[in-house]
C-alpha positions as CSV (number, residue, x, y, z in Angstrom):
1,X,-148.7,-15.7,212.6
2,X,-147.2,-19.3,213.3
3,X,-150.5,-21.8,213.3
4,X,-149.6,-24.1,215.7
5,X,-148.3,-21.1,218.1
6,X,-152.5,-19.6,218.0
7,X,-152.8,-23.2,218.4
8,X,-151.5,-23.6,222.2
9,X,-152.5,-20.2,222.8
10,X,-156.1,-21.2,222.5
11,X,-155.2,-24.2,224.5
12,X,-154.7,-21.7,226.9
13,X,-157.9,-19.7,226.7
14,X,-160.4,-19.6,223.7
15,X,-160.1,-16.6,221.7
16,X,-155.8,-15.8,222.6
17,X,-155.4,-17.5,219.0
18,X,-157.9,-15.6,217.6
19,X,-156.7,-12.2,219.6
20,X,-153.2,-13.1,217.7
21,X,-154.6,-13.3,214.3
22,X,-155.7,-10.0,215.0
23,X,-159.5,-10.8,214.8
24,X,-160.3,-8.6,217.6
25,X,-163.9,-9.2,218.0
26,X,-164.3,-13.2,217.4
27,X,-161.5,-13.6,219.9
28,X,-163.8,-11.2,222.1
29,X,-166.7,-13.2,221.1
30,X,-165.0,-16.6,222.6
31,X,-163.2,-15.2,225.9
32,X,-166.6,-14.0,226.6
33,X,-168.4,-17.2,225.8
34,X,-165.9,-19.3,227.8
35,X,-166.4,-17.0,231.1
36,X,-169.8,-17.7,230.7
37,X,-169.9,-21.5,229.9
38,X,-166.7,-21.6,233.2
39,X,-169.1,-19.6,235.3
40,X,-172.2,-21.3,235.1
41,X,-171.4,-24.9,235.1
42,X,-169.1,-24.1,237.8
43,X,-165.9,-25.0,235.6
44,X,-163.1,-23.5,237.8
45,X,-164.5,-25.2,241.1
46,X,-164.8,-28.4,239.3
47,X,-160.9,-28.2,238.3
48,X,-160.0,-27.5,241.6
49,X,-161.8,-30.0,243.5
50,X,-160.5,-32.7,240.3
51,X,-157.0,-31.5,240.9
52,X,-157.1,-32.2,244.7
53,X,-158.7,-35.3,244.3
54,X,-161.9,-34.9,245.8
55,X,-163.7,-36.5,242.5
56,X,-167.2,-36.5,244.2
57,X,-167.3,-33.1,245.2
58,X,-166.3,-32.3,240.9
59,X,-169.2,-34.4,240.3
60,X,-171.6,-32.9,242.6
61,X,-170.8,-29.8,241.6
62,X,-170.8,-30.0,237.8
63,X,-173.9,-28.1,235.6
64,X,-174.0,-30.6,232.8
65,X,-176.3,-28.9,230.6
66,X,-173.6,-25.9,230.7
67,X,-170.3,-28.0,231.0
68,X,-171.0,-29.6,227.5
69,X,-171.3,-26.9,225.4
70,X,-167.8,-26.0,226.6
71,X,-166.1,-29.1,224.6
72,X,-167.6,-27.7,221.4
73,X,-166.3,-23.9,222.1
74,X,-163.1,-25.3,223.1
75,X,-162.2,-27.3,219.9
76,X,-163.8,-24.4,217.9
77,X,-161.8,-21.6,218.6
78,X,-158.5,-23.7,218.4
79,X,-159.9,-24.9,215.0
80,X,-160.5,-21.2,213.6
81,X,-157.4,-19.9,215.1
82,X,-155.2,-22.5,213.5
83,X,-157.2,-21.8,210.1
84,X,-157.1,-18.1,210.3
85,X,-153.1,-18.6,211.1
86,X,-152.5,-20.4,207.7
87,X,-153.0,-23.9,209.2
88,X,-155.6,-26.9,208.0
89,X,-154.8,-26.3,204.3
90,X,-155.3,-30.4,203.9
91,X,-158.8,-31.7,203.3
92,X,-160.9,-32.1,206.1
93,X,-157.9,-31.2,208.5
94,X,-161.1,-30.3,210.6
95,X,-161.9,-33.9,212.0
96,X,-159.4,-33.8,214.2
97,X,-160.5,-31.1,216.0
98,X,-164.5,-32.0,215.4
99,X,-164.1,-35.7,216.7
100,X,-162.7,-34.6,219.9
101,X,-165.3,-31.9,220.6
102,X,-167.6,-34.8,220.2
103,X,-166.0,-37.6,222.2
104,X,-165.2,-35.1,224.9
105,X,-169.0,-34.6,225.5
106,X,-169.8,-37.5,225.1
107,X,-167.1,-38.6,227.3
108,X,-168.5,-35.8,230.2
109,X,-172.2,-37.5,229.8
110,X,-170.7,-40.7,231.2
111,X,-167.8,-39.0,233.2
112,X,-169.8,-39.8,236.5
113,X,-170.4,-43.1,235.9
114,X,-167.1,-45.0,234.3
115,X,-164.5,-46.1,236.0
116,X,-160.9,-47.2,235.2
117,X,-159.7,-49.8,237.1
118,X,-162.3,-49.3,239.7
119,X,-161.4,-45.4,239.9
120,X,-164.1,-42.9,238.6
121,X,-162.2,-39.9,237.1
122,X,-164.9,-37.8,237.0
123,X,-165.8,-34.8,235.0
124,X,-162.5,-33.2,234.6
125,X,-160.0,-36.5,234.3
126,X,-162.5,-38.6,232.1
127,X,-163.1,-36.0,229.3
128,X,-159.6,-35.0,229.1
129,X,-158.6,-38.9,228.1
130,X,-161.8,-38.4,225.8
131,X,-159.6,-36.4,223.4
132,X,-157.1,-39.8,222.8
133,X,-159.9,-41.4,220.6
134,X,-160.8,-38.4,219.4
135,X,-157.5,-37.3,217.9
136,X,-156.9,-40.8,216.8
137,X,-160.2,-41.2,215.0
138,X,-160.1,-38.0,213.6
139,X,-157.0,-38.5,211.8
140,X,-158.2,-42.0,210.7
141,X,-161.3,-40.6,209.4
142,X,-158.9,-37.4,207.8
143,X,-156.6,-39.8,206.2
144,X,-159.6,-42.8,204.4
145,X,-161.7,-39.9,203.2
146,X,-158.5,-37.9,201.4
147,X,-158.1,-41.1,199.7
148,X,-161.5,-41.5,198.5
């Protein structure tokens, strides 16, 4: 299987990569997990309400204590499906993936209350532009401790 294909398919949904790879019961494992984490934190009805720009509504609607265990799932499952695909050979090709999950949730604790030229995002918009910092300071991190 093509890494970076199980890749965008958990992009999609976590646990397609892992359906791919042909590990039948982790992938399972996470499609369940993510209904569970979407349905209780209200997930779906916060991407709609985002989408349509009714930011206060997302807000209002959002079950933190659910809503950040998702970023961790999330970056997980693309991580293990991109590793059991042949990908992340490198050393610590992992930080990528771990330093997003972390500024993502961290980036959904303050979601509510930072705004970008005056415009609050919210908790759909806000984490999503958490993964910039995260990619980039993942692959920093990646590339000073492979030289160490």
């Amino acid at each position: 299987m093509n890494p970076k294909e199980n890749l965008l398919w958990n992009i999609a949904l976590p646990g397609f990569g892992q359906l791919l790879n042909g590990k039948l019961l982790k992938g399972i494992f996470f499609i369940v997990l993510e209904m569970i984490i979407n349905v209780q934190s209200h997930f779906n009805k916060i991407i709609y309400f985002s989408f349509n720009g009714e930011i206060s509504k997302a807000i209002d609607h959002t079950e933190y204590q659910w809503l950040m265990f998702y970023p961790c799932v999330y970056f997980f499952s693309m991580w293990d499906a991109y590793k059991d695909a042949g990908g992340g050979k490198d050393p610590y090709s992992y930080l990528p993936f771990v330093m997003c999950a972390y500024f993502v949730t961290v980036g959904l604790m303050y979601s509510a209350k930072v705004r970008i030229f005056g415009i609050c995002l919210g908790t759909v918009w806000f984490p999503m532009l958490c993964v910039i910092p995260g990619v980039f300071i993942g692959v920093l991190l990646k590339r000073i401790l492979s030289h160490l």
